[in-house]
PQR file of N, CA, C, O and H, with PARSE charges and radii, in Angstrom:
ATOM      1  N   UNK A   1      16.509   8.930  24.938 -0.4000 1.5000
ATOM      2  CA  UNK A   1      15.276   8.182  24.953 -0.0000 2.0000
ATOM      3  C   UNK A   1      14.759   8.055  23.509  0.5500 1.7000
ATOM      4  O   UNK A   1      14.991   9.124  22.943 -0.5500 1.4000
ATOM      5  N   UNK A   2      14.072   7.067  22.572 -0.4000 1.5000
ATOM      6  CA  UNK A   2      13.921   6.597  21.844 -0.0000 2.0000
ATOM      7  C   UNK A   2      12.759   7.313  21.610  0.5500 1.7000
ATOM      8  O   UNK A   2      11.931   7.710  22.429 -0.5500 1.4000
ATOM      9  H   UNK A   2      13.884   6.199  23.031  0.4000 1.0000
ATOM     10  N   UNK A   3      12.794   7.484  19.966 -0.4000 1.5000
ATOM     11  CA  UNK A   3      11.034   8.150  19.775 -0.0000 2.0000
ATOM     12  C   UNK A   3      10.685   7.789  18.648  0.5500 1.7000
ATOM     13  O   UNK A   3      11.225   7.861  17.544 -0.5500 1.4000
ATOM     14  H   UNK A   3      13.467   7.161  19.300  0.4000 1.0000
ATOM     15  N   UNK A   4       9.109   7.127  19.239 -0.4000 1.5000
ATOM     16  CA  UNK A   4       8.972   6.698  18.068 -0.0000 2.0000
ATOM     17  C   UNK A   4       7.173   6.658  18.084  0.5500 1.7000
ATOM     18  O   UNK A   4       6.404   7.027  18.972 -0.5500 1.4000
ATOM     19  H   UNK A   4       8.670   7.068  20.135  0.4000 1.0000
ATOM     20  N   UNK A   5       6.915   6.118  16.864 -0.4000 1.5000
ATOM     21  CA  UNK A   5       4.847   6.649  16.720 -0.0000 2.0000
ATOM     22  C   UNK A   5       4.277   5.349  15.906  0.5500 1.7000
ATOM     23  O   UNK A   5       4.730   4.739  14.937 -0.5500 1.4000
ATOM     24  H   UNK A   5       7.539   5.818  16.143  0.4000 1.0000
ATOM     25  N   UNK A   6       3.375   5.215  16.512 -0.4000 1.5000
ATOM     26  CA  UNK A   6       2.368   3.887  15.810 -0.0000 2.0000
ATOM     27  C   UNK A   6       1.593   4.527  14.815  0.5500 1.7000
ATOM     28  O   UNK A   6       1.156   5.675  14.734 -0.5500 1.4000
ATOM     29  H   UNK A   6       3.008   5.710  17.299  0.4000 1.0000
ATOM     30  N   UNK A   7       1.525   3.662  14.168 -0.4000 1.5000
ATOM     31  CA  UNK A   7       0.527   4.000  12.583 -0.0000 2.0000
ATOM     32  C   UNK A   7      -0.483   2.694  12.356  0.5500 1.7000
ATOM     33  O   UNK A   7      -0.041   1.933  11.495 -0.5500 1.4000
ATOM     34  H   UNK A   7       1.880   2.730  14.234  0.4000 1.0000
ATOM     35  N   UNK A   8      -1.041   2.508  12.618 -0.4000 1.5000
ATOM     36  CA  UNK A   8      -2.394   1.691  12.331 -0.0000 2.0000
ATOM     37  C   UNK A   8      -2.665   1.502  11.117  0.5500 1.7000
ATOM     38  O   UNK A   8      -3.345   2.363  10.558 -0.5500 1.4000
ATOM     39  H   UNK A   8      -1.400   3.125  13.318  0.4000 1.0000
ATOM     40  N   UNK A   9      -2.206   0.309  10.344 -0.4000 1.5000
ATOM     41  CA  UNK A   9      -2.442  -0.326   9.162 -0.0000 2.0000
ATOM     42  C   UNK A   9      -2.830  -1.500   8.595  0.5500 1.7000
ATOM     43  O   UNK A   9      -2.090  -2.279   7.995 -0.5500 1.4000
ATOM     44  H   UNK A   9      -1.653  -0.390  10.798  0.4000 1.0000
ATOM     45  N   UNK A  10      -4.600  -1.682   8.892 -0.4000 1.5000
ATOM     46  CA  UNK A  10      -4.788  -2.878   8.648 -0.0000 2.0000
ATOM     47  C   UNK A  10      -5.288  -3.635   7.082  0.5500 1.7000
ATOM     48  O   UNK A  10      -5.857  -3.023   6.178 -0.5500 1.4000
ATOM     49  H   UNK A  10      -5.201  -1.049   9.379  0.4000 1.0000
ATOM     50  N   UNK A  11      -5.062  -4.505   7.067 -0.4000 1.5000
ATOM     51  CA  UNK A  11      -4.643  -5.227   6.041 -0.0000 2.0000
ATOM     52  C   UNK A  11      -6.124  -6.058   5.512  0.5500 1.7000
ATOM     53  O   UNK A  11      -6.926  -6.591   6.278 -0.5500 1.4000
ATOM     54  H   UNK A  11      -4.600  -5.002   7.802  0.4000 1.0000
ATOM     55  N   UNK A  12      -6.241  -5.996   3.871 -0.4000 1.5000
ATOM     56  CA  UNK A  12      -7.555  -6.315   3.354 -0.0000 2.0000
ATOM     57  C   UNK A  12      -7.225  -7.249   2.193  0.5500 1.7000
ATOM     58  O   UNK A  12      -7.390  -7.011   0.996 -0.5500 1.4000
ATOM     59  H   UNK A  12      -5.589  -5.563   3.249  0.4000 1.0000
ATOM     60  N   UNK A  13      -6.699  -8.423   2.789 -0.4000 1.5000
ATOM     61  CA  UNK A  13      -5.964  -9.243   2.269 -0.0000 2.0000
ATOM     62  C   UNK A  13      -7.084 -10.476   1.905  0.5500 1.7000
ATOM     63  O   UNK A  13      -7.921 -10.677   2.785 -0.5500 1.4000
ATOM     64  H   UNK A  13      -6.566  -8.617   3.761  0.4000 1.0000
ATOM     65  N   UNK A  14      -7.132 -10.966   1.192 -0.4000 1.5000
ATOM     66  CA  UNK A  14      -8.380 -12.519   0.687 -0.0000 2.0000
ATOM     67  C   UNK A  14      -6.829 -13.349   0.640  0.5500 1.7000
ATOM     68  O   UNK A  14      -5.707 -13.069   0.220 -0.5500 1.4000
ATOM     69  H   UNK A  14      -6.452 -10.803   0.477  0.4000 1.0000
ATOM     70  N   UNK A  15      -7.725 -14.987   1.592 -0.4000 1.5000
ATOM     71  CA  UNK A  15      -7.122 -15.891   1.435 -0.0000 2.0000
ATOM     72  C   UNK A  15      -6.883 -16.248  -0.248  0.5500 1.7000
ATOM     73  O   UNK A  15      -7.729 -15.942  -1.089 -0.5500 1.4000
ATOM     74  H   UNK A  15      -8.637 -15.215   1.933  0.4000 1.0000
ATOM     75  N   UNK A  16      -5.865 -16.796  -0.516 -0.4000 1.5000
ATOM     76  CA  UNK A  16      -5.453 -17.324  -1.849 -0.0000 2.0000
ATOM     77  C   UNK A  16      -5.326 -16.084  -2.653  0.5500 1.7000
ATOM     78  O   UNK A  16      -5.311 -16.330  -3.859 -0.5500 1.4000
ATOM     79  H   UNK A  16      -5.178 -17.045   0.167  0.4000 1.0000
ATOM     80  N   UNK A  17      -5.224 -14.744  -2.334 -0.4000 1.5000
ATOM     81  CA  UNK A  17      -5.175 -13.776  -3.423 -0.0000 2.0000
ATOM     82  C   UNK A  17      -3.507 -12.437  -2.670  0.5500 1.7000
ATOM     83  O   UNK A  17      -3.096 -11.403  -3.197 -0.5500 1.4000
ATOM     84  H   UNK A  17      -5.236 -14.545  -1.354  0.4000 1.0000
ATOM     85  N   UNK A  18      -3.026 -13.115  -1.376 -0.4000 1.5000
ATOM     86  CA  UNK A  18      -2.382 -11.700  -0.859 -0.0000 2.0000
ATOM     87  C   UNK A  18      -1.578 -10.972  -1.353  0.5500 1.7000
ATOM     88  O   UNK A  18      -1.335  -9.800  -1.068 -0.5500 1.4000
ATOM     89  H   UNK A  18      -3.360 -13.955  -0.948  0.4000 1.0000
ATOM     90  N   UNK A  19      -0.860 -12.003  -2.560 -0.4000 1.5000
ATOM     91  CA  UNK A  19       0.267 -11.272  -2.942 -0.0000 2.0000
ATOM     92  C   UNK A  19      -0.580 -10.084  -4.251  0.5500 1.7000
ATOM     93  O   UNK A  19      -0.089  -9.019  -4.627 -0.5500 1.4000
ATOM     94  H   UNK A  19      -1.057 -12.956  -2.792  0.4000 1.0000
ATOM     95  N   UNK A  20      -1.531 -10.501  -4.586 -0.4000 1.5000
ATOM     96  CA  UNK A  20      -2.155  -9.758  -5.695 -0.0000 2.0000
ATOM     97  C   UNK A  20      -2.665  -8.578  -5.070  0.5500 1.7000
ATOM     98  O   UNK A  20      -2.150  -7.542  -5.491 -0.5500 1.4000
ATOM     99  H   UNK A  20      -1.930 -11.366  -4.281  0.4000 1.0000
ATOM    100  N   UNK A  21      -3.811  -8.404  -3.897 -0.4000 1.5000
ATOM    101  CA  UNK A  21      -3.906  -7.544  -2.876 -0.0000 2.0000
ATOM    102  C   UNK A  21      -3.055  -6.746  -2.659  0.5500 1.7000
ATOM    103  O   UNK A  21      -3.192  -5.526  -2.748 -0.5500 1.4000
ATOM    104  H   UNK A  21      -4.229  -9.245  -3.554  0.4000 1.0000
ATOM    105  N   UNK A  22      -1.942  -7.414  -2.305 -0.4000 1.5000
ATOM    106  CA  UNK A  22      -0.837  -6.501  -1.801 -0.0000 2.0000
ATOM    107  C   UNK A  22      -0.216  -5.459  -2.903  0.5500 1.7000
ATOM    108  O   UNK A  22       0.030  -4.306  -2.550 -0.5500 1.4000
ATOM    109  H   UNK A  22      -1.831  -8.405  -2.233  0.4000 1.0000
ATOM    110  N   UNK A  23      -0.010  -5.822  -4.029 -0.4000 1.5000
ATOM    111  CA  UNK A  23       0.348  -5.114  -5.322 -0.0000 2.0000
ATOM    112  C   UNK A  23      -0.722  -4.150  -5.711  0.5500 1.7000
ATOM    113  O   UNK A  23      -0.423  -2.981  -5.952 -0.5500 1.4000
ATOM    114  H   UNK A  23      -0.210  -6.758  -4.316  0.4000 1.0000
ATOM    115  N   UNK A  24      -2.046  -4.607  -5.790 -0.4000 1.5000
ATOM    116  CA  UNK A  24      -3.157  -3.982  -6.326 -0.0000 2.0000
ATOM    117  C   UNK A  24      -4.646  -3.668  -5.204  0.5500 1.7000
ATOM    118  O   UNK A  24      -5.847  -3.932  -5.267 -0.5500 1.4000
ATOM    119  H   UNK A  24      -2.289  -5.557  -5.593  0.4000 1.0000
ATOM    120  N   UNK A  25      -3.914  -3.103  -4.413 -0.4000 1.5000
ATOM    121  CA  UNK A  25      -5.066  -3.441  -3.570 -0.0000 2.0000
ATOM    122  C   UNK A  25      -6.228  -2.205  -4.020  0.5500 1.7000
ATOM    123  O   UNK A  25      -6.013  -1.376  -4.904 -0.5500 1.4000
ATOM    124  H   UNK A  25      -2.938  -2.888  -4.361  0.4000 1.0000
ATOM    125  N   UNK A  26      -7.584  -2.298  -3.142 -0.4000 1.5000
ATOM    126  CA  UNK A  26      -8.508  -1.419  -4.024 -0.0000 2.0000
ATOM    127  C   UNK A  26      -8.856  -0.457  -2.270  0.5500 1.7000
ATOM    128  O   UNK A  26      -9.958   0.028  -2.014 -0.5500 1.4000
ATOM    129  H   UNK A  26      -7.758  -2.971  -2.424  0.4000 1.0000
ATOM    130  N   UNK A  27      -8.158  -0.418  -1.716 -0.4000 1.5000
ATOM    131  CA  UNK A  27      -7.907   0.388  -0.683 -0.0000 2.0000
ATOM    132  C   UNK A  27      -6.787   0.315   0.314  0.5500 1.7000
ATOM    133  O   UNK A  27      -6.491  -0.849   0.588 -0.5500 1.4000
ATOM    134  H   UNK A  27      -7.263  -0.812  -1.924  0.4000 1.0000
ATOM    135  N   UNK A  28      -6.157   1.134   0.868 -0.4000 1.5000
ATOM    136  CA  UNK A  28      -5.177   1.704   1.748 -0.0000 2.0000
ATOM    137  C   UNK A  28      -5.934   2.713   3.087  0.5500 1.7000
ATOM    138  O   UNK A  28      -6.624   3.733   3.106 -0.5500 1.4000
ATOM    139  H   UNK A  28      -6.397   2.078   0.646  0.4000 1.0000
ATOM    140  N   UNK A  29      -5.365   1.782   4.119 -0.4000 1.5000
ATOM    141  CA  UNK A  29      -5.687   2.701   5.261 -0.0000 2.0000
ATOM    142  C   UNK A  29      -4.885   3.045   6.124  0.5500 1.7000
ATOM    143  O   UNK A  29      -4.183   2.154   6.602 -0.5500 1.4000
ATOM    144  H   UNK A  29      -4.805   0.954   4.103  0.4000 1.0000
ATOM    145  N   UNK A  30      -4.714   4.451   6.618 -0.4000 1.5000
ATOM    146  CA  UNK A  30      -3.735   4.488   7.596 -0.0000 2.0000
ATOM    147  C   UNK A  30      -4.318   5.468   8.542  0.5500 1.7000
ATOM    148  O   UNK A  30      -5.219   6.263   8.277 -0.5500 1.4000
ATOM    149  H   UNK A  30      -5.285   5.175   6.229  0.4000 1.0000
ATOM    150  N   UNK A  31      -3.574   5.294   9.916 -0.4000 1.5000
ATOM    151  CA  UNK A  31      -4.221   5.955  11.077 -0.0000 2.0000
ATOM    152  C   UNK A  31      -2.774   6.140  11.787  0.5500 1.7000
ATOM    153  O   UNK A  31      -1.827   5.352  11.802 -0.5500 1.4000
ATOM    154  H   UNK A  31      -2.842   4.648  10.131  0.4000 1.0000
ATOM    155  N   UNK A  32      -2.910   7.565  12.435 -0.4000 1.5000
ATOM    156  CA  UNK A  32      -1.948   7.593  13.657 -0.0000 2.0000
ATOM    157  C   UNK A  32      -1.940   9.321  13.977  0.5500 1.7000
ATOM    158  O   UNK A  32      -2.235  10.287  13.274 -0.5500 1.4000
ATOM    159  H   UNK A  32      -3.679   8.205  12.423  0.4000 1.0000
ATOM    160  N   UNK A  33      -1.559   9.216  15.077 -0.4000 1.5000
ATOM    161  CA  UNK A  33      -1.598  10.896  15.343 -0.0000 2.0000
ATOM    162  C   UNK A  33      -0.361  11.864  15.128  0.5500 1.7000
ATOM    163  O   UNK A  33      -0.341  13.069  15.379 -0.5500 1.4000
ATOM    164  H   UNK A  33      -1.319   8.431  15.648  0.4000 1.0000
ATOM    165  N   UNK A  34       0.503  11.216  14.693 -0.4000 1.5000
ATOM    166  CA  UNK A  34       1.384  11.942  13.908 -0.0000 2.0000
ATOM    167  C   UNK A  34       1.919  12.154  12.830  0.5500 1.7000
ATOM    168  O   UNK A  34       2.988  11.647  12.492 -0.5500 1.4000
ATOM    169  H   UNK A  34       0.487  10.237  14.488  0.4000 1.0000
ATOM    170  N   UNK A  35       1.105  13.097  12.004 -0.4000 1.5000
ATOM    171  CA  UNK A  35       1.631  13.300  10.549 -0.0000 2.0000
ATOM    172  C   UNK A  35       3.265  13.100   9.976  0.5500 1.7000
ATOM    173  O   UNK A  35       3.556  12.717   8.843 -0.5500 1.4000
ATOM    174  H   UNK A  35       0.236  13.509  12.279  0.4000 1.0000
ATOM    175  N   UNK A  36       3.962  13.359  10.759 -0.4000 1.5000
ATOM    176  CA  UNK A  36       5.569  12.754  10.207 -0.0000 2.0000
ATOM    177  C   UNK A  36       5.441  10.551   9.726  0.5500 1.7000
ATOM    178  O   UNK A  36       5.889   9.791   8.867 -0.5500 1.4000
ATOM    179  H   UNK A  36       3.726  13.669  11.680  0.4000 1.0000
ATOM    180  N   UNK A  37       4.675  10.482  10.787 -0.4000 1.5000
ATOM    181  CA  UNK A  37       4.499   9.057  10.671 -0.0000 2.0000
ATOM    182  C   UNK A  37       3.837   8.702   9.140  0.5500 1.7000
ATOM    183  O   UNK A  37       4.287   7.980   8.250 -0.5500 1.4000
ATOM    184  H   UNK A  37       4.311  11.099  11.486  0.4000 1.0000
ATOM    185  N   UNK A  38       2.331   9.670   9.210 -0.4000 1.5000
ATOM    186  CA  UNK A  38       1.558   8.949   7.903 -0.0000 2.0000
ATOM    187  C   UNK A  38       2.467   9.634   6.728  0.5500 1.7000
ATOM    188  O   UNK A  38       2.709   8.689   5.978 -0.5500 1.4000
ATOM    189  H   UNK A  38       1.965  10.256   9.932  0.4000 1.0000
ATOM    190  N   UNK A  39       3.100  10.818   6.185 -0.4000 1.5000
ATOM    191  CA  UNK A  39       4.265  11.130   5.519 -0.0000 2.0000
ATOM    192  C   UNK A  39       4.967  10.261   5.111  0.5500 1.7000
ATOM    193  O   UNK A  39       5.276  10.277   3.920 -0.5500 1.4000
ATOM    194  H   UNK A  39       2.904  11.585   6.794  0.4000 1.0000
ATOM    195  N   UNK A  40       5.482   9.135   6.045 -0.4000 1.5000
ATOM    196  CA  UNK A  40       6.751   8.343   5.662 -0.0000 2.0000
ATOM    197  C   UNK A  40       5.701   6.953   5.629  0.5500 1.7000
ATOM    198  O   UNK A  40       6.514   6.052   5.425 -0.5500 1.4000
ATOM    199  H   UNK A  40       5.230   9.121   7.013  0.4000 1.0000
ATOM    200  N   UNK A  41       4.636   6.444   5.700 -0.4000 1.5000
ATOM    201  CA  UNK A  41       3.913   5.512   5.577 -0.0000 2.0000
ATOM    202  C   UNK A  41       3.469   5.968   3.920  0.5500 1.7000
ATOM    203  O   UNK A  41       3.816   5.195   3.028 -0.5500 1.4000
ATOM    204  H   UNK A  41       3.976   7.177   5.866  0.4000 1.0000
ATOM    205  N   UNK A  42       2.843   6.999   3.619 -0.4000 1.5000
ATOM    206  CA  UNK A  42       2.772   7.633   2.172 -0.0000 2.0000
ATOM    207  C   UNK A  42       4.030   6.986   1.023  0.5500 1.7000
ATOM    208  O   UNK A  42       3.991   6.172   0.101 -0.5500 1.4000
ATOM    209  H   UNK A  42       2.562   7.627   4.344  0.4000 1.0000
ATOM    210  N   UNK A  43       4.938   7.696   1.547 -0.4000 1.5000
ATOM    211  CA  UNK A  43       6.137   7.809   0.825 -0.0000 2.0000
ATOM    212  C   UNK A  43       6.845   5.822   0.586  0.5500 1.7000
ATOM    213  O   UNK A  43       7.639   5.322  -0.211 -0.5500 1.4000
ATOM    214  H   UNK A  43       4.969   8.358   2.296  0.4000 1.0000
ATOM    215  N   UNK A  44       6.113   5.321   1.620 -0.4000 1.5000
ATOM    216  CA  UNK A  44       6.425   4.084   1.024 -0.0000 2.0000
ATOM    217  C   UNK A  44       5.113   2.525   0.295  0.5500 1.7000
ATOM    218  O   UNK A  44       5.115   1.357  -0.096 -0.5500 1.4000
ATOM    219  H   UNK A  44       5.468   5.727   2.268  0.4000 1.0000
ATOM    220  N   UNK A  45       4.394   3.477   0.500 -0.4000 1.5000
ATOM    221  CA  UNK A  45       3.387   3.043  -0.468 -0.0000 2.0000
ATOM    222  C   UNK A  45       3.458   3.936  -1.921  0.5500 1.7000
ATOM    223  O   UNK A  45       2.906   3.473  -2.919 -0.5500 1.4000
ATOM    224  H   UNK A  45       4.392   4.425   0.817  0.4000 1.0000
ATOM    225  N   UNK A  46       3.949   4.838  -1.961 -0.4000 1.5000
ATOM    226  CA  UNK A  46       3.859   5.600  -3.370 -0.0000 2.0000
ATOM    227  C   UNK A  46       4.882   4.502  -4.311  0.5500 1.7000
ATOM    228  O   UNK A  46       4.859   5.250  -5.288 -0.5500 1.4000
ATOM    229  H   UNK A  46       4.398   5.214  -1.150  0.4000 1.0000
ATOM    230  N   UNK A  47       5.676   3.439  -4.748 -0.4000 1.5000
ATOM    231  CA  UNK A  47       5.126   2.803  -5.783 -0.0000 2.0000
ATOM    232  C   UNK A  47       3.978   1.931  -6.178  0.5500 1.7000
ATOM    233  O   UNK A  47       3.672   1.451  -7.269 -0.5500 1.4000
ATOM    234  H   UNK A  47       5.695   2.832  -3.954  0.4000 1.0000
ATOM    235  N   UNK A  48       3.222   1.828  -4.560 -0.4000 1.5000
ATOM    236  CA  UNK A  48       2.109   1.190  -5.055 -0.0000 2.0000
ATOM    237  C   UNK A  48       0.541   1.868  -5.542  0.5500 1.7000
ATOM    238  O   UNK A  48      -0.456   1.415  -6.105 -0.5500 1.4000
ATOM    239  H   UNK A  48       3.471   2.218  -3.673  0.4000 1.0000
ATOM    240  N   UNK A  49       0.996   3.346  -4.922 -0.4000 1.5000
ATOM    241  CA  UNK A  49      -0.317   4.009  -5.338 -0.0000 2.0000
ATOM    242  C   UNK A  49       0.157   4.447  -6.913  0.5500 1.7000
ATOM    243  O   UNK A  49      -0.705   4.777  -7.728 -0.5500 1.4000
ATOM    244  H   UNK A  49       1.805   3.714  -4.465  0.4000 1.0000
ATOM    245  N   UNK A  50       1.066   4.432  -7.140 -0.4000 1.5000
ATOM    246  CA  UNK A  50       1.376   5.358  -8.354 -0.0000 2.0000
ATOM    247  C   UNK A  50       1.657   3.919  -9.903  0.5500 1.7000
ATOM    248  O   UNK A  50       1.717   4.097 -11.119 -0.5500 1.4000
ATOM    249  H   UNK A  50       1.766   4.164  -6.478  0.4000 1.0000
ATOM    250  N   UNK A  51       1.735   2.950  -9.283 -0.4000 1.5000
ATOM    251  CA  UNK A  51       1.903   1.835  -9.909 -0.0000 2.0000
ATOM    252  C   UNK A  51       3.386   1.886 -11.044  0.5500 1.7000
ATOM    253  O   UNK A  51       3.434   1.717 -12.262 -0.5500 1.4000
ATOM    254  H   UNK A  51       1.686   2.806  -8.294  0.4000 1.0000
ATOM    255  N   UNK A  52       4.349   2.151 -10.170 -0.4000 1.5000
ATOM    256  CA  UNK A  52       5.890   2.819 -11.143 -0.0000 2.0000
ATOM    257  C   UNK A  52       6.614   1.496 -10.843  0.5500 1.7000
ATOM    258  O   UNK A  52       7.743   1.566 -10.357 -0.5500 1.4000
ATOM    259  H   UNK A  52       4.311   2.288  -9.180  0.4000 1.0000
ATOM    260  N   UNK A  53       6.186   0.568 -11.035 -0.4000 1.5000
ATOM    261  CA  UNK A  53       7.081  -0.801 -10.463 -0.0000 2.0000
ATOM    262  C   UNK A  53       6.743  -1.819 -11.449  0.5500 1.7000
ATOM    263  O   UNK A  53       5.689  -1.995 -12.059 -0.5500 1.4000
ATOM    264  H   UNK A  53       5.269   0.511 -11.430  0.4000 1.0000
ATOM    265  N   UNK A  54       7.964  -2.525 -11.488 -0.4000 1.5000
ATOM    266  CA  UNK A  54       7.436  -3.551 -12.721 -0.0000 2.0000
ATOM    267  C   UNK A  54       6.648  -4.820 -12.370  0.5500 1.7000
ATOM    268  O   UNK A  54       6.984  -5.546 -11.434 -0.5500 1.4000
ATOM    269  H   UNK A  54       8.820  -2.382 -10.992  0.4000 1.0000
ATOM    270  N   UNK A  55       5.873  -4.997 -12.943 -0.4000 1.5000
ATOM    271  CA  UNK A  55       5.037  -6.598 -12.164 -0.0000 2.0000
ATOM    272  C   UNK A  55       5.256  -7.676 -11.931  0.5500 1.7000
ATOM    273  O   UNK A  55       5.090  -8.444 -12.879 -0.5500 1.4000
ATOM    274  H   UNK A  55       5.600  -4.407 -13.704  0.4000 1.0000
ATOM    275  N   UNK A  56       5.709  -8.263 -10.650 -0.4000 1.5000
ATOM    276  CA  UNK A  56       6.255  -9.588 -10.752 -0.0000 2.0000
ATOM    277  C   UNK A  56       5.270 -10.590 -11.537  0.5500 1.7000
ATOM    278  O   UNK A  56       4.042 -10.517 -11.580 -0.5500 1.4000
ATOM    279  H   UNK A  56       5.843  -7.639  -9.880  0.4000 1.0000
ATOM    280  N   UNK A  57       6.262 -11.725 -12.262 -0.4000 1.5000
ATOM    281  CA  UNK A  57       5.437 -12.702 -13.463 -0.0000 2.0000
ATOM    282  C   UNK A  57       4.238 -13.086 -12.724  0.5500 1.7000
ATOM    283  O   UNK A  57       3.063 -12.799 -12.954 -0.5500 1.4000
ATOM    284  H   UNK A  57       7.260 -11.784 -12.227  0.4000 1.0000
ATOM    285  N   UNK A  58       4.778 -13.820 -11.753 -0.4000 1.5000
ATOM    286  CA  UNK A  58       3.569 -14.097 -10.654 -0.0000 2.0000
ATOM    287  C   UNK A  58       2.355 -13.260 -10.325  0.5500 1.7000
ATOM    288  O   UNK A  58       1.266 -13.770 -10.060 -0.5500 1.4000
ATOM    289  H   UNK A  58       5.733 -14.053 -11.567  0.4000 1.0000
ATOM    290  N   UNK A  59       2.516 -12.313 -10.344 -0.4000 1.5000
ATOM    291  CA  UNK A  59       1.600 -11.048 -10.325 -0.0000 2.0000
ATOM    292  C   UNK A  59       1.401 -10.236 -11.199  0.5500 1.7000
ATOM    293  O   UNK A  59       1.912  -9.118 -11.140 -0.5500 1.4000
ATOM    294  H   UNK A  59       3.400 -11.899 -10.559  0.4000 1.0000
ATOM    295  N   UNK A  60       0.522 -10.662 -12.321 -0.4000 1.5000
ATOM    296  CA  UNK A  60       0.781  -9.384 -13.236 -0.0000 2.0000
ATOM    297  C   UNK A  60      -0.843  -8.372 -12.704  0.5500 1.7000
ATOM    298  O   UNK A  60      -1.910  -8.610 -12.137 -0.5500 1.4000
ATOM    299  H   UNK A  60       0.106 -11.570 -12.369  0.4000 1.0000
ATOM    300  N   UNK A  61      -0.152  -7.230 -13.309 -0.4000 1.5000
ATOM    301  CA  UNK A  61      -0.990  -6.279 -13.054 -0.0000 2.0000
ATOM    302  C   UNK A  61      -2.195  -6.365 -14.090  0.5500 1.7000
ATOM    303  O   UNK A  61      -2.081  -6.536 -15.303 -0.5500 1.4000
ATOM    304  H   UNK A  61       0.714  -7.037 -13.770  0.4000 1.0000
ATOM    305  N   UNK A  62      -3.612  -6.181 -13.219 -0.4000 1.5000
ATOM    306  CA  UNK A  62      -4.764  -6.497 -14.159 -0.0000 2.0000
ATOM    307  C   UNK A  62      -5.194  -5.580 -14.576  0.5500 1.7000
ATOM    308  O   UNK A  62      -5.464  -4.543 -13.969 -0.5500 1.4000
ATOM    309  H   UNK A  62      -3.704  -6.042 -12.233  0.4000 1.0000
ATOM    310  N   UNK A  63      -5.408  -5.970 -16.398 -0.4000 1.5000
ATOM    311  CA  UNK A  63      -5.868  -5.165 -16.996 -0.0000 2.0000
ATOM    312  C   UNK A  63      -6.674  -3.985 -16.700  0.5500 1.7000
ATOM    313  O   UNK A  63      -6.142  -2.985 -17.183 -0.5500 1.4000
ATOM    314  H   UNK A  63      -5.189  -6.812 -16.891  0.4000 1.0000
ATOM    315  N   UNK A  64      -7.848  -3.712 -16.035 -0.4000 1.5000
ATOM    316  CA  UNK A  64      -9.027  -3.243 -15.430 -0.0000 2.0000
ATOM    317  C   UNK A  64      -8.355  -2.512 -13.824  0.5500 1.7000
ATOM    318  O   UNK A  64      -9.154  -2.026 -13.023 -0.5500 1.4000
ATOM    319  H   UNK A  64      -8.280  -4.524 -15.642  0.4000 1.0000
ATOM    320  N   UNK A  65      -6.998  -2.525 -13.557 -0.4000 1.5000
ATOM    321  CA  UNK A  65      -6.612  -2.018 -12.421 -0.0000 2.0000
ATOM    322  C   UNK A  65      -6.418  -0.386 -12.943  0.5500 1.7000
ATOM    323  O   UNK A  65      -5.849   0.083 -13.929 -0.5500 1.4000
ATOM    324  H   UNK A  65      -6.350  -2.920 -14.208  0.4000 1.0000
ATOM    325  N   UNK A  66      -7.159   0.242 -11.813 -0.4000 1.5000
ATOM    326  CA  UNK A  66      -6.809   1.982 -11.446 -0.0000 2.0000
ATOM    327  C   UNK A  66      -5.750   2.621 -10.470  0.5500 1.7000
ATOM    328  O   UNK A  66      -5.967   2.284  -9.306 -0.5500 1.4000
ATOM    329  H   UNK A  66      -7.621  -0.139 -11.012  0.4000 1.0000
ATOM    330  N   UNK A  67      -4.832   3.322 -10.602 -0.4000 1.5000
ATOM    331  CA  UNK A  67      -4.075   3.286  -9.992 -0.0000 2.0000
ATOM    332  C   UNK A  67      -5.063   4.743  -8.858  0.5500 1.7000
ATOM    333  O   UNK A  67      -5.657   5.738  -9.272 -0.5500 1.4000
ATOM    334  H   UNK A  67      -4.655   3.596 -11.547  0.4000 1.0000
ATOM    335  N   UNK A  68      -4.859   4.254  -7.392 -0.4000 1.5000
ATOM    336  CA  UNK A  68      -5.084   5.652  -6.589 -0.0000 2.0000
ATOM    337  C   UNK A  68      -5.595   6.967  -7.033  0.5500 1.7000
ATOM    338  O   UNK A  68      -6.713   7.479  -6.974 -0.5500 1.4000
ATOM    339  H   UNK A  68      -4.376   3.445  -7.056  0.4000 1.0000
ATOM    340  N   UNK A  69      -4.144   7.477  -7.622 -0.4000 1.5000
ATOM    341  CA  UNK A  69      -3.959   8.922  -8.190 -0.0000 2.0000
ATOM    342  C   UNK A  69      -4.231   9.307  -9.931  0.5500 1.7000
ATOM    343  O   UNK A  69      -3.735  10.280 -10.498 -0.5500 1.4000
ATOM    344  H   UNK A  69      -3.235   7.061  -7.670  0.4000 1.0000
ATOM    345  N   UNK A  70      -5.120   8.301 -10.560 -0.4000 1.5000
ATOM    346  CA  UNK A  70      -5.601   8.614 -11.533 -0.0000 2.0000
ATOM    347  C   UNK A  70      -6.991   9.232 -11.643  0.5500 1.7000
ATOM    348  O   UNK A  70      -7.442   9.546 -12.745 -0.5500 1.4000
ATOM    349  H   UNK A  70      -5.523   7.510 -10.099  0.4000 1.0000
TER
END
């Protein structure tokens, strides 16, 4: 039997801005009742909290951006 866990992640996206949002967003939310879940939801947002990724041209990272864990 298959096992598996929902994680509740909703999205704070502005029309005409998502892909920038999505790179830099100025909050992250996650919900679910099993910590293995938010762990591996963590672990794949950590280049975006930690900002270790290079900026697509299209997206550059703004000056005035804080990363999470600073």
């Amino acid at each position: 039997m298959p096992v598996f866990s929902v994680v509740s992640n909703p999205e704070f996206l502005r029309e005409g801005s998502a892909i920038a949002d999505s790179f830099y967003p100025d909050r992250i939310v996650l919900g679910a009742a099993d910590e293995q879940a938010i762990e591996l939801m963590k672990r794949l947002y950590d280049p975006i909290l930690n900002q270790v990724f290079d900026p697509p041209i299209y997206a550059p990272r703004p000056d005035d951006f804080e990363t999470f864990l600073s």
